[in-house]
C-alpha positions as CSV (number, residue, x, y, z in Angstrom):
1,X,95.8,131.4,125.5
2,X,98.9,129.3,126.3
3,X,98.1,126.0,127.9
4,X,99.9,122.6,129.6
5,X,98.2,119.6,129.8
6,X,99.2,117.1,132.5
7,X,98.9,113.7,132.6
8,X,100.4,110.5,134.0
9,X,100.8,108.8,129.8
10,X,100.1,109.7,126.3
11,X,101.4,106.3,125.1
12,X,98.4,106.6,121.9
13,X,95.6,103.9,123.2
14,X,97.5,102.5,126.1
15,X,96.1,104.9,128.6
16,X,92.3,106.4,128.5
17,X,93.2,109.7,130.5
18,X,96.1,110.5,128.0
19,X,94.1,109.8,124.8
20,X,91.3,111.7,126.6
21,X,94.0,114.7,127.2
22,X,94.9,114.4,123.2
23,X,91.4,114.8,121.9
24,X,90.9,117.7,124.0
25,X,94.2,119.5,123.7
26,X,93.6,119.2,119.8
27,X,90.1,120.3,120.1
28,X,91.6,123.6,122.1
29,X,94.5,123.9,119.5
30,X,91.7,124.0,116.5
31,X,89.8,126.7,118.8
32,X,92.9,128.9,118.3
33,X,94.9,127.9,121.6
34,X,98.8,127.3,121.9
35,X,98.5,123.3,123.5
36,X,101.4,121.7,125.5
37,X,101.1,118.4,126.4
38,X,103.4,116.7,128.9
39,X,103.1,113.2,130.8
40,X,105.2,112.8,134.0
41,X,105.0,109.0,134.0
42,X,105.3,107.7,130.7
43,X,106.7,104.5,129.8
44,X,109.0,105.8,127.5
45,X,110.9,109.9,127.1
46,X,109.7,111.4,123.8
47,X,109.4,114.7,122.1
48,X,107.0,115.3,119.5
49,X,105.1,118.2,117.1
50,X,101.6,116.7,116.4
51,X,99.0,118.7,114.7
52,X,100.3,121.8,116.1
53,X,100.7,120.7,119.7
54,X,103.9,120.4,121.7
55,X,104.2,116.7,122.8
56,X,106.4,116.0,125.9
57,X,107.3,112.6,127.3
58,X,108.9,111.6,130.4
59,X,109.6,108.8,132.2
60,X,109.7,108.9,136.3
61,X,109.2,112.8,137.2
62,X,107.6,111.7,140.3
63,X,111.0,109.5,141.3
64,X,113.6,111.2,139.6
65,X,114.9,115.0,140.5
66,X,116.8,115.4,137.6
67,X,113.6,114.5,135.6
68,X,111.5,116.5,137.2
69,X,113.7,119.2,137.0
70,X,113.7,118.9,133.2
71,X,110.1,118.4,132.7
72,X,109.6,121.5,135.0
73,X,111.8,123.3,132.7
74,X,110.7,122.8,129.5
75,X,106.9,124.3,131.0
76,X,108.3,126.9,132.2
77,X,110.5,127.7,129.4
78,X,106.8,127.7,127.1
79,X,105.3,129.8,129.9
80,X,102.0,128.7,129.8
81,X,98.9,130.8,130.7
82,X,97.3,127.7,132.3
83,X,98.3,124.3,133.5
84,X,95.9,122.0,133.1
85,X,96.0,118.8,135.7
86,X,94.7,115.5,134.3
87,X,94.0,113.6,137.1
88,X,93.6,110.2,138.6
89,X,95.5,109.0,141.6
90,X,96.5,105.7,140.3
91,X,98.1,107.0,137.0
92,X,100.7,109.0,139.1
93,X,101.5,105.8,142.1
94,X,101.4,102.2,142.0
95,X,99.0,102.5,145.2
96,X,97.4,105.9,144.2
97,X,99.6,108.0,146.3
98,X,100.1,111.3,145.5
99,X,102.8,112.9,148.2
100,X,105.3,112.7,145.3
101,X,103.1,114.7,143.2
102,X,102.6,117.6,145.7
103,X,106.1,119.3,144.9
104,X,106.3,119.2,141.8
105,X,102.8,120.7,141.1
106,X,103.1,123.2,143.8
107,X,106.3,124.4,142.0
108,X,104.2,125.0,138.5
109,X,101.1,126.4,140.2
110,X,103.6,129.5,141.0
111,X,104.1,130.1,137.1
112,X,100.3,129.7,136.1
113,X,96.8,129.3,136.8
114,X,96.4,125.7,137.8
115,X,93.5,123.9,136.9
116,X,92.7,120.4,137.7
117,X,90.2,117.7,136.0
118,X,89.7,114.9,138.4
119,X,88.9,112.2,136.7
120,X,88.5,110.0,139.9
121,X,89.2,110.9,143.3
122,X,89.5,108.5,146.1
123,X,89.0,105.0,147.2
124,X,86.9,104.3,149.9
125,X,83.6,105.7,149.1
126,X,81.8,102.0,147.6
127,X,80.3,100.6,150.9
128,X,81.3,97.8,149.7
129,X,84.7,98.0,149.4
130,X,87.5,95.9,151.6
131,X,88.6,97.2,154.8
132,X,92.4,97.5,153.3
133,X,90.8,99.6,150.2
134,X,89.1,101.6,152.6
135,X,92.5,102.2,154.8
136,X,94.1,102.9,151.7
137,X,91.3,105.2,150.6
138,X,91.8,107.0,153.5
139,X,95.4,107.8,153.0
140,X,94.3,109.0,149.5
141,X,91.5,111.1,150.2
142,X,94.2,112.9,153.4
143,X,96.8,113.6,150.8
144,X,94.9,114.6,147.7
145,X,93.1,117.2,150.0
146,X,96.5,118.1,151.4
147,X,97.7,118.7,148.4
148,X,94.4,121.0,147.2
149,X,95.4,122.8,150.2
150,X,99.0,123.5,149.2
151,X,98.1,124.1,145.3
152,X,95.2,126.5,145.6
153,X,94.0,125.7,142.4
154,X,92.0,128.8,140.4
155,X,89.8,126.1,138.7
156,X,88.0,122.3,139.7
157,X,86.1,120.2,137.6
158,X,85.4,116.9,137.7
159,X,83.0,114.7,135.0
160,X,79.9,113.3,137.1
161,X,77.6,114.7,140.3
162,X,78.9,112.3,142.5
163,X,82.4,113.3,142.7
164,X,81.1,117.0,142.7
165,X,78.9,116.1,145.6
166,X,82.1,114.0,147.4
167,X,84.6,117.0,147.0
168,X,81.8,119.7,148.5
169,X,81.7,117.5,151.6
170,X,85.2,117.7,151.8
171,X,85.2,121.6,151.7
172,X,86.1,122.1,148.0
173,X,83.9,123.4,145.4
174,X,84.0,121.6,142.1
175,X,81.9,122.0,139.0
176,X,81.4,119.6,136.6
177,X,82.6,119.7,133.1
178,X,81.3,116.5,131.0
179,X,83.5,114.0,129.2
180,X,82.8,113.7,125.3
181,X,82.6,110.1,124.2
182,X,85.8,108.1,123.0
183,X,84.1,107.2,119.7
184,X,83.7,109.5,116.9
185,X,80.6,109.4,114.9
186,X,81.3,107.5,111.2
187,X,79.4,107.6,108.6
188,X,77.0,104.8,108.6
189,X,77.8,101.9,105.7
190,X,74.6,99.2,105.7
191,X,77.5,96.5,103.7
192,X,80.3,96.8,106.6
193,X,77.1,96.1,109.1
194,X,75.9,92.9,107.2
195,X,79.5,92.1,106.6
196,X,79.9,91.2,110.9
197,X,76.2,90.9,111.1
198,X,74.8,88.5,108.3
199,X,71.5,88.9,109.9
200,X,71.6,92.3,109.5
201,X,68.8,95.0,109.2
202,X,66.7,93.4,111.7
203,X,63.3,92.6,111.1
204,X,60.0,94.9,112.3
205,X,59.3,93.1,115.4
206,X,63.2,92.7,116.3
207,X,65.3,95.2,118.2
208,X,69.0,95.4,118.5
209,X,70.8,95.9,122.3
210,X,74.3,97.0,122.3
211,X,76.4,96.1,125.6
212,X,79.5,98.3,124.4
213,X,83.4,97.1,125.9
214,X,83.7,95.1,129.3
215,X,81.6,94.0,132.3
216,X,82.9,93.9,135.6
217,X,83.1,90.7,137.1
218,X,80.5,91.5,139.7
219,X,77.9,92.5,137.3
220,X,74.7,91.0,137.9
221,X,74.1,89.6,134.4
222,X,71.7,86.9,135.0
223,X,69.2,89.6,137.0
224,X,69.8,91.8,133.9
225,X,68.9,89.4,131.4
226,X,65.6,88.2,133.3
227,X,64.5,91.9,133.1
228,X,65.3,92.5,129.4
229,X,63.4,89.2,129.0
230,X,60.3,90.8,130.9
231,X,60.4,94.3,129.2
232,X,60.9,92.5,125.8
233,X,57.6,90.3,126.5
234,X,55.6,93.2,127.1
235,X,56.9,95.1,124.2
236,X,55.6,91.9,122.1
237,X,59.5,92.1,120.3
238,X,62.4,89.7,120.1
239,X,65.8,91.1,120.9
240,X,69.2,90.7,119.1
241,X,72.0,91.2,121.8
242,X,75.4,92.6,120.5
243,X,78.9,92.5,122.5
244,X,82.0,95.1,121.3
245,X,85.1,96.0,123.1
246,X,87.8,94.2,124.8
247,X,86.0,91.8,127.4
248,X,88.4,90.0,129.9
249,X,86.8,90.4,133.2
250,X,83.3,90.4,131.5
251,X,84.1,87.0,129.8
252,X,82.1,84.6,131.6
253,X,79.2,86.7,131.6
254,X,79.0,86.2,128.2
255,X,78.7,82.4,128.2
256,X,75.7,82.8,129.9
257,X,73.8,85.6,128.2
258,X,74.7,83.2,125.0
259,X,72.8,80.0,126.7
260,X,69.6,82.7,127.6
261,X,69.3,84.2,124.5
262,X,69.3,80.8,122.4
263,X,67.0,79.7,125.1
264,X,64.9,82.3,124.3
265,X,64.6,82.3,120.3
266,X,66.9,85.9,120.8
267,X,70.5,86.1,118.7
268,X,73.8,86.9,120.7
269,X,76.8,88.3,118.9
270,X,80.1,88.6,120.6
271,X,82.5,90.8,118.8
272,X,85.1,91.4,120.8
273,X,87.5,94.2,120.1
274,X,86.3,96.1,116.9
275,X,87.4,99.2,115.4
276,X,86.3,102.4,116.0
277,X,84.5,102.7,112.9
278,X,82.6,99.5,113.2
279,X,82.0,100.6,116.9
280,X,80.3,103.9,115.9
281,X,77.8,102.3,113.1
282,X,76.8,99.3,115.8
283,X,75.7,102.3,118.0
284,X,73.9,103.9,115.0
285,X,71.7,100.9,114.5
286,X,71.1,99.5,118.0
287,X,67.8,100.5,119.6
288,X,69.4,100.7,123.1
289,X,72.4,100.8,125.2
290,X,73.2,99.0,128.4
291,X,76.1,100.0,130.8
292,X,77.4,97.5,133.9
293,X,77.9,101.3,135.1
294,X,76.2,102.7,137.9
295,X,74.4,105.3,137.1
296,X,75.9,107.7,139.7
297,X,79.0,107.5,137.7
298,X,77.9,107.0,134.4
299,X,79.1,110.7,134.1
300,X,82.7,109.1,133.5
301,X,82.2,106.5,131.5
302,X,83.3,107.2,127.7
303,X,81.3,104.6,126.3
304,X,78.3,105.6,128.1
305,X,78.8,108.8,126.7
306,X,80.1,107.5,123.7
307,X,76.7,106.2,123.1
308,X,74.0,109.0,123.7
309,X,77.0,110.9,121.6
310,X,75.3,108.3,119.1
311,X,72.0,109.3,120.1
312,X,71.3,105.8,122.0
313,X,69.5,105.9,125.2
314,X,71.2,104.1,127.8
315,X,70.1,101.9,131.0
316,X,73.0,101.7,133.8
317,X,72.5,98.2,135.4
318,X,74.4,98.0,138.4
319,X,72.6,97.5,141.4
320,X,76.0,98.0,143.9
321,X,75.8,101.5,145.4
322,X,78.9,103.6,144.7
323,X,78.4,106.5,147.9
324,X,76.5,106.2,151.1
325,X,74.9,109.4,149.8
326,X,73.1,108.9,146.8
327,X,73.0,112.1,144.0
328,X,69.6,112.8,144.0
329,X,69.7,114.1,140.3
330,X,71.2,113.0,136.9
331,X,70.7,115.8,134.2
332,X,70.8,114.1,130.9
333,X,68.0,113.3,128.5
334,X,69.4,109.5,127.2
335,X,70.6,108.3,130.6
336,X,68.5,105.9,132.8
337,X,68.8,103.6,135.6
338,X,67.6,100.2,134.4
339,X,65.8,99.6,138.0
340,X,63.7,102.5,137.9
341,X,62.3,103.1,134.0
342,X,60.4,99.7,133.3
343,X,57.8,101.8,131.4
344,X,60.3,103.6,129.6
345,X,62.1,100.6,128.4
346,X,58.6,99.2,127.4
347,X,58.2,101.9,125.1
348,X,61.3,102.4,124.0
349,X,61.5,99.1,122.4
350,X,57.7,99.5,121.5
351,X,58.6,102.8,119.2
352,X,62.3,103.3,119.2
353,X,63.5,106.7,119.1
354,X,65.5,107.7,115.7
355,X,69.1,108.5,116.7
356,X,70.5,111.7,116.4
357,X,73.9,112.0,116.8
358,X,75.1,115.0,119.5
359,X,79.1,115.0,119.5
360,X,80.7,116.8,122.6
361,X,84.2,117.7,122.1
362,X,84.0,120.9,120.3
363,X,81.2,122.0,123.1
364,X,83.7,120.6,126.5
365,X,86.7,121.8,125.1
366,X,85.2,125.3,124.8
């Protein structure tokens, strides 16, 4: 089978969706499928060959005829069997827009099945959003199911219940295919651990909590911390907290968490960014995992995923709702909302589970 990915970038980490769209157009290419992979707005025009996939760059389809023209030719001219839309409405418009993106899809959904991946759909559906998201969500949500409309797509997934559960309101039928994590699994090396971690392996009544990449600025860290420091007492453990990942907007949060964990006899390690290496072995040893996530859309979060990849269970702390209609079920064994599994994190850092690691890719991209 012949297939084009679409996407807004594949600028090599710059832009989760593209990197997403590499690892799974290689994953197809390994399962025996021709790959093409073309971004529409790139920030820089590039044709490549890499590891047996067609790679095509281009800068401003979406505002540029003769562009788009090109970019439409050179699909057509490899004739896919599929075409294979990554998408999220902000990688394609400064404001999320996607009238632009109507014509030019419409004209490749007439020389092969169209499939398309959403990624995220809309504004608007966090109550708490502002008004002027909201307006602007509206205008989204009209043209994206305009443009459904127009496309007639053969195939709709999207990663997490939620969305599924958004679009079927909305009249389209959606199934969910999962995302696979965005950190392979390494082989685990005790001397690179102690190396960052000079405390390292921790001690019987010790257990390790990994907070992997940002927190939003809105996370409620200070209610988070009080709970681990309940579920810790009861355990009868003391806990070693470890930060990894870029962490601009999560910054502050991290000043604080330092201050309670030295006030409670706990150690706090801030790593930062951290290779991806390094990044898989942390989630090897840590007893558990906690997301700012909500857990209605942990489903698209690749460090979520990236950890129960890992085998880690993970506790989604955000309290903020993310629909006025809640998903009443989340099917998957090492995911947990932190409000509602007090006895579960008791026991859990009582008799921590071994960690088995379950990778994804092979298993979404077939």
């Amino acid at each position: 089978m012949k297939i084009t990915f679409i996407c807004g970038s594949l600028a090599p980490g710059k832009d989760g969706v593209g990197d997403y769209t590499r690892h799974l157009a290689s994953a197809c290419a390994v399962a025996g499928h021709q790959v093409q992979l073309v971004s529409i707005c790139d920030i820089e025009s590039a044709r490549s060959q890499s590891s047996g996939m067609s790679v095509e760059r281009f800068c401003g389809v979406l505002t540029d005829p003769t562009t788009a023209q090109r970019a439409a030719g050179r699909i057509q001219a490899w004739s896919p069997d599929w075409i294979s839309l990554q998408f999220v409405p902000f990688a394609f418009h400064p404001k999320g827009l996607s009238r632009s993106l109507q014509p030019f899809v419409k004209q490749l959904s007439d020389i092969a099945a169209l499939h398309i991946m959403f990624h995220e759909l809309w504004l608007g559906e966090k109550p708490s959003l502002s008004v002027k998201h909201k307006v602007l969500g509206r205008i989204q949500r009209h043209q994206i199911l305009k443009a459904l409309r127009n496309w007639q797509p053969e195939s709709i997934h999207t990663s997490n219940q939620l969305y599924v559960d958004v679009l079927q309101r909305n009249g389209i039928s959606a199934k969910q295919l999962p995302l696979f994590g965005n950190i392979p699994v390494a082989e685990k090396e005790p001397e690179t651990i102690q190396q960052i971690l000079p405390w390292y392996p921790a001690r019987p009544n010790e257990r390790i909590v990994l907070f992997p990449f940002s927190q939003s600025v809105s996370w409620q860290s200070a209610h988070v911390m009080e709970q681990l420091k309940q579920f810790a007492d009861e355990a009868g453990v003391s806990l070693r907290l470890i930060q990894i990942g870029k962490n601009q907007s999560g910054a502050a949060h991290w000043l604080r968490i330092r201050e309670f964990a030295q006030a409670n006899g706990w150690s706090c390690d801030v790593l930062g960014a951290q290779s991806e290496q390094v990044i898989s072995q942390l989630m090897q040893i840590a007893d558990l995992g906690v997301s700012s996530a909500h857990i209605q859309l942990a489903g698209k979060s690749g460090a979520v995923i990236g950890m129960m990849e890992h085998g880690l269970p993970v506790f989604c702390t955000s309290l903020e709702p993310e629909s006025r209609h809640p998903v009443s079920h989340i099917a998957e064994d090492l995911l947990f909302d932190f409000e509602q599994s007090h006895s579960t994190i008791v026991r859990l850092l009582k008799e921590p589970k071994a960690h088995k690691a379950h990778p994804r890719l092979s298993t979404v991209a077939a």
